[in-house]
C-alpha positions in Angstrom: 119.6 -14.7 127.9 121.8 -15.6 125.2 126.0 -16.6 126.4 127.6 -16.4 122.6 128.1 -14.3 120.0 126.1 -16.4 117.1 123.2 -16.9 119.9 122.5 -12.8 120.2 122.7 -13.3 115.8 120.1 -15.6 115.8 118.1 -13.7 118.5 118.4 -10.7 116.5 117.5 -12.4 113.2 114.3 -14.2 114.9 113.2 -10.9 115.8 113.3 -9.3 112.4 112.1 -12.2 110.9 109.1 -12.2 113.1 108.3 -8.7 112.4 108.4 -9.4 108.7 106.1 -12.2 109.1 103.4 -10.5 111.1 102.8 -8.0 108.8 102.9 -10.3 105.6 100.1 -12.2 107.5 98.4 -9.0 108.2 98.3 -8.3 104.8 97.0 -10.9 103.8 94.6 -11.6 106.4 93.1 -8.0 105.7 93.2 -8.7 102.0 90.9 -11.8 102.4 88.6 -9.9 105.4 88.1 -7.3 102.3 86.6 -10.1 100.0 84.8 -12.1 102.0 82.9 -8.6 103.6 82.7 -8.3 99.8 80.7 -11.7 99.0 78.7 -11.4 102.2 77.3 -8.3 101.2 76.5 -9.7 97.8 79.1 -7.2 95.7 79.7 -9.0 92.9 81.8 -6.2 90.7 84.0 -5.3 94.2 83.9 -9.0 94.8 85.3 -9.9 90.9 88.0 -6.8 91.4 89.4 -8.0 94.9 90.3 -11.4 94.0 93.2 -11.3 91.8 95.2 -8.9 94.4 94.1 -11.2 96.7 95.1 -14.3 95.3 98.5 -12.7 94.7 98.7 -11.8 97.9 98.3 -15.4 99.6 100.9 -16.5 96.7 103.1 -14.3 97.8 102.9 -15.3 101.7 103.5 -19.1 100.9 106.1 -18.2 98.7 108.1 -16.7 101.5 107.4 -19.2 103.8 105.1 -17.8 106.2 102.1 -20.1 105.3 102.1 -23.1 104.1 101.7 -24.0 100.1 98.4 -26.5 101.0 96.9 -23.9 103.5 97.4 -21.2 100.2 96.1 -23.5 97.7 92.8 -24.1 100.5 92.4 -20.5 100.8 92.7 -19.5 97.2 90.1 -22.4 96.4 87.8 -21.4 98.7 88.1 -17.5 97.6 87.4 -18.8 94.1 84.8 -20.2 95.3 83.0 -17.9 97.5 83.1 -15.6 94.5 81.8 -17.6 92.1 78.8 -18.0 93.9 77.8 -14.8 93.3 77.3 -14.9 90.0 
């Protein structure tokens, strides 16, 4: 266990920042579950209305730091594309 003051901080601040991070993740990873059960199921129209909040979503995440700007930029791309090949 932590022996200073600024070691119990940072234990503290881990913690919270953890916390925070899950449930942007889970967010996100629930917003792009949503999209792709979307496509697989052929919905264009749901498909077409879940991809902006989407994609605003996985911005959002990499902004913050909790995923990387490349693994966003993969996703989105591969959203986009998913739900273009519906139509």
């Amino acid at each position: 266990m932590a022996n200073h003051k600024s070691a119990e901080k940072r234990i503290r601040q881990t913690a919270k920042r953890r916390l925070r991070n899950r449930q942007k993740m889970t967010r996100m990873r629930s917003a792009i579950k949503k999209l792709r059960a979307a496509v697989a199921e052929g919905d264009q129209k749901t498909a077409q209305e879940l991809l902006q909040p989407t994609l605003s979503i996985v911005d959002r995440t990499a902004q913050k730091g909790v995923i990387h700007g490349n693994k966003a930029a993969r996703t989105k791309s591969r959203l986009v594309y998913a739900v273009s090949s519906l139509g």
